[in-house]
C-alpha positions, -999 to +999 in steps of 0.1 A: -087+202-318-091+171-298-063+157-285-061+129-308-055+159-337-091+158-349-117+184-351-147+182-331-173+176-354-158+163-380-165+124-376-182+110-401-173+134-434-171+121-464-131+112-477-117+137-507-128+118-541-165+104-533-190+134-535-219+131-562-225+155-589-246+180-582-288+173-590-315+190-593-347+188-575-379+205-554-360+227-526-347+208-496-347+178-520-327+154-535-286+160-525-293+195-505-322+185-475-334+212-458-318+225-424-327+216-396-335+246-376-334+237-347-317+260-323-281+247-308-285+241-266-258+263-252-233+244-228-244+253-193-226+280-177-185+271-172-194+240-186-165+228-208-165+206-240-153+170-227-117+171-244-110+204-234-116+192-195-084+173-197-066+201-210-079+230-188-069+206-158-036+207-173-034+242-180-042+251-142-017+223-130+007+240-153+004+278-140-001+265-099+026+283-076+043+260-054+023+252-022+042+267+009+042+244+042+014+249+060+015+267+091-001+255+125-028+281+134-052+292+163-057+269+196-030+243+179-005+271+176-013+286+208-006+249+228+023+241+207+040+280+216+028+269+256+043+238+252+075+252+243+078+271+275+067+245+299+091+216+284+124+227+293+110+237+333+093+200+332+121+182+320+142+200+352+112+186+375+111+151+359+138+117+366+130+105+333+136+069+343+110+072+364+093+085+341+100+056+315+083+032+341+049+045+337+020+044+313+007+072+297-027+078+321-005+072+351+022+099+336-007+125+325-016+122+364+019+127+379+023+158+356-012+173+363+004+192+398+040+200+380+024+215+351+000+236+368+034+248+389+052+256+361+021+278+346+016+295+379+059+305+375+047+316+335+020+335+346+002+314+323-033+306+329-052+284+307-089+272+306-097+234+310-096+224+273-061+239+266-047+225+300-060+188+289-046+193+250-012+209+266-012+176+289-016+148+264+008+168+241+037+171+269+032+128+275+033+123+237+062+142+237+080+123+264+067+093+264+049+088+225+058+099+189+050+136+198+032+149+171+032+119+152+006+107+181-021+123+168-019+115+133-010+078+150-049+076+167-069+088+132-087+053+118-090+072+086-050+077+080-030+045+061-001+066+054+022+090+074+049+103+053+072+129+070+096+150+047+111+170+071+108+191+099+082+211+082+061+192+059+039+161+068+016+146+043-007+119+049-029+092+028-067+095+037-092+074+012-064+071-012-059+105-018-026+121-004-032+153+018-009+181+039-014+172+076-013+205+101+014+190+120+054+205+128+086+193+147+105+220+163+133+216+146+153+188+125+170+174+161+134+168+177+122+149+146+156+131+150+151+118+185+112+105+178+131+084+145+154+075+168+129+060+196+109+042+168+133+026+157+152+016+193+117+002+207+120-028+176+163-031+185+172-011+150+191+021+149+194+052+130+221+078+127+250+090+104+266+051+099+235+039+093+213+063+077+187+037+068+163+015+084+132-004+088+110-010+117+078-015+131+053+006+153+034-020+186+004-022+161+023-040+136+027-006+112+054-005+089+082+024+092+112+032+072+133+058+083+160+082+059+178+109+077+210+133+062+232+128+041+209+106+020+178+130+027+188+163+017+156+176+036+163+164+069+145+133+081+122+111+065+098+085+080+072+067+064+050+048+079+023+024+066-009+018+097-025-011+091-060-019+103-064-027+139-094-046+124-090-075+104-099-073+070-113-105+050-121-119+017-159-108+021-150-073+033-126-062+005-155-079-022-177-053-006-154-021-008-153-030-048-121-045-048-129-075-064-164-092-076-181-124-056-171-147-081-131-137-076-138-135-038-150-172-043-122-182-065-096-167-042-109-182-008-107-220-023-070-213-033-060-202+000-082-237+014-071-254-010-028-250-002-021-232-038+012-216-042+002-182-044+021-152-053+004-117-050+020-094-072+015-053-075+029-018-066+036-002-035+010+006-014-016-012-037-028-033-009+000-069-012-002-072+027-039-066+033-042-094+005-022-115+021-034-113+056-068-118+041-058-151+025-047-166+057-079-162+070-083-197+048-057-215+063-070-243+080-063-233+125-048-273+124-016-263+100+015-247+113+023-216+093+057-202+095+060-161+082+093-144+075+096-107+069+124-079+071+104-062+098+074-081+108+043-066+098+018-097+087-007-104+111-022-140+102-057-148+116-044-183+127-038-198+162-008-218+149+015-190+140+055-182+140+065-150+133+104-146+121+123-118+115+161-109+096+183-089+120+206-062+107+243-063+111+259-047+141+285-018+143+314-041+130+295-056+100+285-088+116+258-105+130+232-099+097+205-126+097+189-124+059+157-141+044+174-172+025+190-182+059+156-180+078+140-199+049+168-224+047+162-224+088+122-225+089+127-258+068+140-274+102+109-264+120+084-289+106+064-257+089+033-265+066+029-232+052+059-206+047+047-173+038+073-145+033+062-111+033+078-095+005+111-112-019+134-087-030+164-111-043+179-147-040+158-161-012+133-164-042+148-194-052+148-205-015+109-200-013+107-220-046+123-252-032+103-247+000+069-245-026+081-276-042+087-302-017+063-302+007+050-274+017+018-266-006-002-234+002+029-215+009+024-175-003+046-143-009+043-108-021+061-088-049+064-058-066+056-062-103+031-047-128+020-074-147+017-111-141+040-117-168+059-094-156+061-109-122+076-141-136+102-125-153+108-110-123+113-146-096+137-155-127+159-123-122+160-128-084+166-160-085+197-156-109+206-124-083+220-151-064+257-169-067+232-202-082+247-213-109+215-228-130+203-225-166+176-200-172+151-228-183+159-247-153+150-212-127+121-208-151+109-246-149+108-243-113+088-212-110+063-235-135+060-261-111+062-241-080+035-214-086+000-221-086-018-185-093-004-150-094-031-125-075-024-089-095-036-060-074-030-024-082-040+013-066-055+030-093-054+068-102-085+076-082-076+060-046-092+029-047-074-008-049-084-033-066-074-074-079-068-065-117-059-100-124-058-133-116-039-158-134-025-192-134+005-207-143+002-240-162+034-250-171+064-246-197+058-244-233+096-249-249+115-224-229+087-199-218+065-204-187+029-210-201-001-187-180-041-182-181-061-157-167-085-169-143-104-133-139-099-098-154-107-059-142-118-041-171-114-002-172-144+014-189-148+050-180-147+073-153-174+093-132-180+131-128-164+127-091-132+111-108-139+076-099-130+047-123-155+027-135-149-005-148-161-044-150-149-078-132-149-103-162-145-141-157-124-153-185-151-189-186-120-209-188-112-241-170-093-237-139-057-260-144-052-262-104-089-279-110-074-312-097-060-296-067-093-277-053-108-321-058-087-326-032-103-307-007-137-313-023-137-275-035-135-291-075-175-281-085-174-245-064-142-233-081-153-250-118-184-223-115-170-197-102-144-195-127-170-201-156 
């Protein structure tokens, strides 16, 4: 049985009440044809019927034993036991202020002489490739993320998350993976959450047990540690590109079709109010760094974030950033009061990098008096749903405005919602992309620009599916004129 309750086979049978009496006739004639004898093709060896693929997967998920971490074998495990035995005699050797003063390379070579020392005490005699991979693993330790380093260096990484001591997992071409990495123990994965967070002025530990920072390369990191995370430490940390990725590039990894890439470029020329709108992880930054590739290098753009992490492609750029409160409570610096701030600074553009709560309503007034082209992120599903979602903010706040007056705003703030989403199989891509005409009575009118389709899915698991332009009339028509985009945007949208 299918798993829609139907038989295979039995499409197409006749309902109870409509057979024909039985005829007469030559043999094979009339109401009984002959068979067809034709033999059957077996299904090829462990070949399975296509709705019973979906179940066997299912079936095998369902009887799995629960993975064990896994455990750090040959040359890895023989540098990371050396390396425990030379640490402790280095540190004795080492004024680690000193040692704070130096790069890396000039570090690896002050070591070189003290390491080979301490092996010589150890009896320890290693070959040229070991002592190199025990060096840069001693600096990393001291001086980097220790064995966050080498997951750090890997292009092919975007995500790093740490659950522990014992289990790292890591995000390679969308699919989630176990890396074959360890911390000693709970207090050495500690210290390296510790010194990520201290190199941006945050802090971690028992007071604050939360906190968000960022790595020199503009990667995001949020760190958890006990009592909230029952497993010991958590950091997760979000690489972005050390190459910038454009419009034209993400068109050619499939995430959107030519006539969207079009489309999207114009409304970032063009100073729409954009909001990009989707899950985490689904790609809202890359989007929106992207985008600003459009600005125009004569405008002043403004960006506020809770730990910077945009990198805009523009020479006129100010980064701003909220501050935490201190020890006593005081001191906290928070979106709406850089917004309400950033006003002061004669900004063209204000782009925040992700709303959470009232300063939505702050961003609004900012999109409606002045400063066109402004952008922002957000977590929603839907466009619709991302509406709904500016009204909540907004009213998270100690406002006091009508509903229709929020949702009026919005409606004459927001020029097009960008909808992007990861889907099952790894890949990202711009699902929607809708406009927002106005208010119809007390609901904020919309009309999708463009649409991802889902169709099917390929043997290797990837989703197939089809970029549709809806052939409507952009509204925000008038705004491309203005910039002379009016004809390029009409037929791209149609």
């Amino acid at each position: 049985m299918s798993a829609f309750g139907r038989r295979p086979g039995t499409a197409g049978r006749p309902a109870f009440g409509v057979a024909k009496p039985m005829q007469g006739g030559a043999a094979g004639g009339g109401q009984f044809p002959a068979l067809d004898t034709a033999p059957i093709p077996e299904p090829a060896p462990g070949a399975l019927a296509p709705e019973l693929e979906a179940m066997d997967r299912l079936n095998q998920r369902s009887s799995a034993e629960a993975m064990e971490p896994e455990k750090l074998q040959g040359f890895e495990a023989s540098v990371h036991k050396i390396k425990e035995q030379v640490l402790p005699r280095l540190l004795e050797r080492v004024d680690p202020e000193a040692a704070a003063t130096l790069s890396k390379d000039e570090l690896t070579e002050e070591f070189r002489p003290i390491i080979l020392e301490v092996l010589a005490e150890l009896r320890i005699t290693l070959n040229r490739r070991e002592q190199f991979a025990l060096e840069k693993v001693l600096v990393d330790e001291l001086l980097g993320f220790g064995p966050l380093e080498e997951l750090l260096s890997d292009p092919d990484i975007s995500d790093i998350m740490v659950n522990g001591p014992y289990q790292t997992y890591v995000e390679r071409k969308g699919q989630l993976v176990i890396a074959p990495i360890q911390f000693r123990d709970e207090q050495h994965l500690f210290q390296i959450a510790q010194r990520i967070c201290n190199l941006v002025g945050r802090r971690v530990d028992q007071t604050t047990p939360l906190a968000d920072a960022r790595l020199k390369d503009g990667s995001r990191v949020n760190v958890i540690v006990p009592p909230l995370s029952l497993r010991g430490t958590a950091i997760s940390i979000r690489k972005f590109s050390a190459k910038p990725i454009t419009l034209d590039m993400l068109c050619q990894w499939g995430a959107m079709n030519q006539k969207m890439c079009t489309a999207l470029k114009i409304a970032g020329a063009s100073r729409f109010n954009i909001v990009i709108s989707g899950g985490t992880g689904s790609g809202k930054t890359t989007m929106l760094n992207a985008l600003s590739k459009m600005i125009d290098p004569g405008e002043r753009v403004l960006t506020i974030e809770d730990a910077a992490e945009l990198r805009l492609q523009q020479p006129h750029w100010l980064p701003l950033e909220t501050r935490p409160a201190n020890l006593e409570g005081n001191g906290a610096i928070h979106m709406g009061d850089l917004v309400k701030n950033a006003l002061r600074m004669r900004p063209d553009r204000i782009i925040m990098g992700e709303v959470r709560g009232a300063e939505c309503f702050d961003l609004l007034a900012a999109m409606n008096t002045g400063h066109d082209g402004s952008m922002c992120t957000l977590h929603s599903n839907s466009p619709r749903e991302c509406l709904g979602r500016m009204e909540n903010m907004v009213l998270m706040g100690d406002i006091k405005i009508p509903k229709e007056a929020i949702s009026k705003q919005i409606a004459d703030s927001v020029d097009l919602i960008v909808q992007i989403k990861r889907l099952r199989d790894g890949s990202r891509r711009v699902t929607n992309v809708t406009e927002v005409i106005g208010m119809e009575g007390d609901v904020i009118v919309t009309q999708e620009l463009f649409k991802f389709e889902y169709m099917d899915e390929d043997k290797d698991g990837k989703i197939v599916g089809e970029y549709r332009s809806m052939g409507l009339r952009p509204y925000t028509l008038e705004k491309a004129r203005q910039f002379g985009f009016d004809q390029p945007f009409l037929e791209a949208c149609l």
